[in-house]
C-alpha positions in Angstrom: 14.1 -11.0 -20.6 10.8 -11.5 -19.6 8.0 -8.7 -18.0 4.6 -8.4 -17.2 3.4 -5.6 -19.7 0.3 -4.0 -20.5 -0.9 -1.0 -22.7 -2.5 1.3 -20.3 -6.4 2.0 -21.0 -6.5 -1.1 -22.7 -8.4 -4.2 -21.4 -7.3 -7.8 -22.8 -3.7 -6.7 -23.1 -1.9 -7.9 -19.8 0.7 -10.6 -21.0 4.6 -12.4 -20.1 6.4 -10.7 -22.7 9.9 -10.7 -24.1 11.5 -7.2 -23.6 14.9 -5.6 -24.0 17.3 -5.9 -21.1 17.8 -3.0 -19.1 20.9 -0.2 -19.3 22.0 1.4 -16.0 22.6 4.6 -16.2 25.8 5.7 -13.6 23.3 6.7 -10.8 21.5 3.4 -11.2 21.4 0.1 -9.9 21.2 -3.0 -11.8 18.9 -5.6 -10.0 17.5 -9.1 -10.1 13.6 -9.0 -9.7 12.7 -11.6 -7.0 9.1 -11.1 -6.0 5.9 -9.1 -7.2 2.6 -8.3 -5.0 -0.6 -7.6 -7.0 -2.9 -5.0 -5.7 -5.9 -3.4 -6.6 -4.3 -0.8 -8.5 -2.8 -3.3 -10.6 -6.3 -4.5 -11.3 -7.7 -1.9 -12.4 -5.0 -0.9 -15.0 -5.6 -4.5 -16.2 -9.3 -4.0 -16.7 -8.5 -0.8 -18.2 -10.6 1.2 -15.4 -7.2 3.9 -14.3 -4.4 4.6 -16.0 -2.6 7.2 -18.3 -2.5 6.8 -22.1 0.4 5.4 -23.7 1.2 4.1 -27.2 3.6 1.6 -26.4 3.6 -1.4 -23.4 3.7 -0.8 -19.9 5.8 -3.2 -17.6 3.6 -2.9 -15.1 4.1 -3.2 -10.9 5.6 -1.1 -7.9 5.3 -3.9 -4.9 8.7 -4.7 -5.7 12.0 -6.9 -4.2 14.8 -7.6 -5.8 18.7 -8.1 -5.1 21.2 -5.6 -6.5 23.3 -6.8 -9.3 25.6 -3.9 -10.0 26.0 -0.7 -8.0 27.5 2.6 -8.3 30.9 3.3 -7.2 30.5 4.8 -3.9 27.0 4.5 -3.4 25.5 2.6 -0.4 24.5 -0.7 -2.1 26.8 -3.6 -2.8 25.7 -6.5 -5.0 23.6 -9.1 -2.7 22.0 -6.2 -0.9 18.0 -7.1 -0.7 16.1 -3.6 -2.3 12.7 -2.4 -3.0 12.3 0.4 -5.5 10.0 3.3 -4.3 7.1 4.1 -7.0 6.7 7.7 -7.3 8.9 10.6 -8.5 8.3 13.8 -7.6 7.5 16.6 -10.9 9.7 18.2 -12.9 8.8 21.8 -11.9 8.8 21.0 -8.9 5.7 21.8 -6.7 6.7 23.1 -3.3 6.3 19.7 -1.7 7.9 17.8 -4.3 10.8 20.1 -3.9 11.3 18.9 0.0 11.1 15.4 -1.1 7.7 15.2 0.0 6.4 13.9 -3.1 3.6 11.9 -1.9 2.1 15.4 -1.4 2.6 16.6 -4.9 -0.2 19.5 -5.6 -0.1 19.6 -9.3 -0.3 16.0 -10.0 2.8 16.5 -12.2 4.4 13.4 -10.8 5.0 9.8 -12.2 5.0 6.2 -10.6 6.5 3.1 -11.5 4.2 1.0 -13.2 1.7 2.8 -12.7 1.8 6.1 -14.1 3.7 6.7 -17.3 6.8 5.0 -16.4 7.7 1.0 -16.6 7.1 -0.7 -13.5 9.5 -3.5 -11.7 7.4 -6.4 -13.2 10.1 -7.5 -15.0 13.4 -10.3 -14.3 15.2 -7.9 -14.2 15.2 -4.2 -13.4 16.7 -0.4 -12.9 16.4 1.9 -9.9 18.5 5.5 -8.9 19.8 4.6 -6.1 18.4 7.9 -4.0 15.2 5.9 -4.9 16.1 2.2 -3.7 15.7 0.8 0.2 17.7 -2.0 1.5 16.0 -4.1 3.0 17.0 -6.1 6.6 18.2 -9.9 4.8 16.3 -11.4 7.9 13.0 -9.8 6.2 14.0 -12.0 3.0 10.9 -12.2 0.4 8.8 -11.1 2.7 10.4 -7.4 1.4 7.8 -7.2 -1.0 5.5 -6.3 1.6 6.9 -2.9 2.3 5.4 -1.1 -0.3 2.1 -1.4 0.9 3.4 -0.9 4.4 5.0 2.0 3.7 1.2 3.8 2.6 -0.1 2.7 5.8 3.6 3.9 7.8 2.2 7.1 6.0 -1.4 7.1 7.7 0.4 6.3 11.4 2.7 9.3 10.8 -0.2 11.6 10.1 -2.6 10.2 12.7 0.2 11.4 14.9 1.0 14.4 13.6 -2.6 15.4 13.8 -3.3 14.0 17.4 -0.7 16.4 18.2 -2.2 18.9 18.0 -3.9 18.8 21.3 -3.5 16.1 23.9 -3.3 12.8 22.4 -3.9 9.5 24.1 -5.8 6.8 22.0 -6.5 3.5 23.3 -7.5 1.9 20.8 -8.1 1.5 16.8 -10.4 0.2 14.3 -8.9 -1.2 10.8 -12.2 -1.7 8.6 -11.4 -4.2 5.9 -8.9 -7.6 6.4 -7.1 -6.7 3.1 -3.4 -6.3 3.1 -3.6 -2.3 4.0 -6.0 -3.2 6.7 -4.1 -6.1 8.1 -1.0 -4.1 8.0 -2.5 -1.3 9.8 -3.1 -3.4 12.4 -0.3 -4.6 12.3 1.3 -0.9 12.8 -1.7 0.1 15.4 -0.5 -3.3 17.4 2.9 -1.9 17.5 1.6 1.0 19.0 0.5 -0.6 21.9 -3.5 0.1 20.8 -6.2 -2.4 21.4 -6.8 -3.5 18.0 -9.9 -3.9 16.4 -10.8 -5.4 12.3 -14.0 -4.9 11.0 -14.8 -7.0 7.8 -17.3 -8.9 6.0 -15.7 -12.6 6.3 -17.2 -14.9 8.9 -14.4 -17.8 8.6 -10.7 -18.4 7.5 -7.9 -16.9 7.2 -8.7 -13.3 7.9 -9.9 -13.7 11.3 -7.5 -16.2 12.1 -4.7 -13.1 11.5 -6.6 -10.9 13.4 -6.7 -13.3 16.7 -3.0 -14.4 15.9 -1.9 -10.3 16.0 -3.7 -10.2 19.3 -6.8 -7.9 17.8 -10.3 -8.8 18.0 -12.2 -9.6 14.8 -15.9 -8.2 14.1 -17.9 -9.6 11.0 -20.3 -7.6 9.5 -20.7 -4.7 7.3 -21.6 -2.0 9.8 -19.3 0.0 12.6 -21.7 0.3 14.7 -22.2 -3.4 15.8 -18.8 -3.3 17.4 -20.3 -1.7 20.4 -18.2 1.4 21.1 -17.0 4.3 19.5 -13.1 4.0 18.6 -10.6 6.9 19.5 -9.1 6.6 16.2 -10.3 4.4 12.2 -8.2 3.5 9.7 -10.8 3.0 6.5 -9.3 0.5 4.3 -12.1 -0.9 2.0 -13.5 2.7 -0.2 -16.9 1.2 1.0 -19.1 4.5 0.8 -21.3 3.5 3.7 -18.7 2.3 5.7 -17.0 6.1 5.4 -19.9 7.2 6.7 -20.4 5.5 9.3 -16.8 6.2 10.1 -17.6 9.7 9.9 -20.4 9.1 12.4 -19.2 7.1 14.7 -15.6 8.0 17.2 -15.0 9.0 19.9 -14.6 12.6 21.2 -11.7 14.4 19.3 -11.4 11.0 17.3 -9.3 10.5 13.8 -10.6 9.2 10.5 -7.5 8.3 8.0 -9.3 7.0 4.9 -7.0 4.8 2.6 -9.7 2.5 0.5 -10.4 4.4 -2.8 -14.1 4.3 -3.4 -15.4 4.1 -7.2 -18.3 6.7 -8.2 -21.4 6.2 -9.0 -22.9 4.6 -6.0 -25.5 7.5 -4.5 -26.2 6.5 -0.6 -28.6 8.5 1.9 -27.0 10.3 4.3 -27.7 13.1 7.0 -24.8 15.4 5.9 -25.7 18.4 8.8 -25.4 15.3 11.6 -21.9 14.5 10.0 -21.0 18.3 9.9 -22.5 18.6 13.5 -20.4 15.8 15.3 -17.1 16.6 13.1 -17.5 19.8 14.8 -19.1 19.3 18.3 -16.0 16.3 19.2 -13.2 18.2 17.3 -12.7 15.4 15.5 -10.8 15.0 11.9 -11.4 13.0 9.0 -8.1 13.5 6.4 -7.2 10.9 3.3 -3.9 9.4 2.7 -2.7 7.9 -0.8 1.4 6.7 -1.6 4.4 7.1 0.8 7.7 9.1 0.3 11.7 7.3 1.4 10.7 8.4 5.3 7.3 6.2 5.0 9.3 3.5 3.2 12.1 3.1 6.0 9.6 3.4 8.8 8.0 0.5 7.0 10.8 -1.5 5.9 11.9 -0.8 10.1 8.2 -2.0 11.6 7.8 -5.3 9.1 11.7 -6.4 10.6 10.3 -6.1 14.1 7.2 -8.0 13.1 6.4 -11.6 13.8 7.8 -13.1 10.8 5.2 -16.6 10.2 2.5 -14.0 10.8 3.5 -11.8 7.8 4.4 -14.5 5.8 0.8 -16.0 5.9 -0.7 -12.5 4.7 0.7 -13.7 1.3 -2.1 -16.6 0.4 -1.0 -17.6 -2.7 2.4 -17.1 -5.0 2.7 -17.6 -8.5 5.4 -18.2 -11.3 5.9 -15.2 -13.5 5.1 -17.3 -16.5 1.5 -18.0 -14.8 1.1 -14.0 -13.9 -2.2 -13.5 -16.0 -3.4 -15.7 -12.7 -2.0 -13.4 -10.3 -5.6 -11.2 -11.4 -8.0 -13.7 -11.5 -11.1 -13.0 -8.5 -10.4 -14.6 -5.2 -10.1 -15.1 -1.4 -6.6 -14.2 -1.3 -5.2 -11.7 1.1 -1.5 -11.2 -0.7 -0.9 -12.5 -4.2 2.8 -12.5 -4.7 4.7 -13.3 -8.3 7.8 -15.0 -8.4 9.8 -12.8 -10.8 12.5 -15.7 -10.4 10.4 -18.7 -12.0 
């Protein structure tokens, strides 16, 4: 069968390539890969930027859907069912939050992730998944399954917003998502559902981006600065890694307001910054600035649960362009594209 493999640390080596079927084991389920999404994780594993050491190919991706082929007897799939396999698996020790199946928490780093970290991804025609580690997915949803992965990190960031506005009164009216990416547009998505007023910060002046923004109901502000939005938000969701724009994040809620920062930010870049102002208004509002990375099963139903309720021709135009897995290599090519998706199918 056919996979999109890769040796990790190695530029140049991303490729279609033949690879042995796989064997479920008895707690596995056999499944036909349908759909792919490309993020920036997968990008940098192809330029050879991230990733853990291995001699042999990598079948790289974790924004998975696929339809169950063969089941377990007496497990809760049947053959037809639409799934998504979850990418990470908690250590072998275990760490004390691994053990409670809070593995998105892991403090050791022990873990591993499908194609990511040191296991084989679900870029592949056809693939194996434990079934304690596989969601169904509503059939309504269709392809537009392959969205809950990246869903399910920002399901995460809601669920700890929350947890940590509880800790006092809590009564946000509204939200800014910096960055019009998928993270960003599906946090507004989640912020939307919330009842918040929506606001999306991001560089584009034109296009699809805004046009998502207006069609969620939020209001779209271009620029590259928080600040020229004109008020200070009760709650940001930073989605870009943009070092200035954490900053200004940092700089600029309201009283008591909440920071969740999911962009990853590269290092390197040195900006000017008045560190005892940030310290000083962290502590004079009471307000918090955490970061969020991955999602355990609860973040994955949560999301799998929201993208169902969702207006379906709005999330189907975050993906902006689909390929054939035979034309995958494309899939990481630089671009205006919101979603890239791969037809594991073609």
């Amino acid at each position: 069968m056919r996979a999109i493999t890769l040796i990790p640390g190695k530029q140049g080596t991303l490729g279609v390539t033949e690879v042995p079927e796989p064997e479920p084991k008895p707690s596995q389920l056999l499944v036909q890969g349908l759909a792919l999404g490309i993020c920036g994780t997968d990008r940098e594993l192809n330029s050879g930027e991230y990733g853990w050491p291995r001699a042999e190919p990598m079948i790289l991706g974790h924004e998975s859907l696929g339809r169950v082929l063969q089941s377990p007897e007496g497990s809760a799939y049947s053959p037809g069912d639409l799934v998504v396999g979850v990418v990470r698996r908690p250590d072998p020790k275990p760490c004390p939050a691994c053990a409670r199946g809070e593995f998105d928490m892991c403090r050791n780093g022990e873990y591993t992730e499908r194609g990511i970290k040191e296991l084989d991804g679900y870029g592949s025609e056809r693939w194996v998944v434990e079934a304690g580690y596989a969601i169904k997915i509503d059939p309504a949803l269709g392809g537009l399954g392959v969205l809950v992965e990246p869903a399910s990190v920002v399901a995460k960031a809601w669920e700890h917003i929350e947890a940590i506005g509880s800790r006092a009164w809590f009564g946000p009216q509204n939200v800014l998502v910096t960055g019009a990416g998928p993270i960003g547009l599906l946090a507004a998505l989640l912020g939307k559902q919330r009842g918040l007023d929506v606001h999306v910060l991001d560089r584009a002046t034109e296009g699809i981006k805004p046009a998502l923004v207006a069609a969620l109901g939020g209001t779209y502000h271009s620029g590259d600065g928080i600040e020229s939005i004109g008020f200070k938000p009760d709650i940001i969701v930073e989605a870009t890694g943009s070092p200035k724009l954490v900053v200004e994040a940092m700089l600029n809620t309201a009283a008591a307001g909440i920071v969740c920062l999911t962009g990853v930010s590269s290092g390197g870049r040195l900006i000017r910054t008045d560190a005892g102002q940030i310290n000083r208004d962290i502590v004079l509002e009471n307000d918090v600035v955490f970061g969020t990375v991955n999602a355990n099963l609860r973040h994955y139903r949560a999301a799998a649960a929201a993208l169902a309720k969702a207006d379906q021709d709005w999330l189907s135009r975050l993906i902006t362009r689909r390929l054939p897995l035979d034309q995958a290599p494309a899939a990481f090519e630089p671009g205006e594209h919101v979603k890239v998706v791969i037809n594991l199918e073609t």
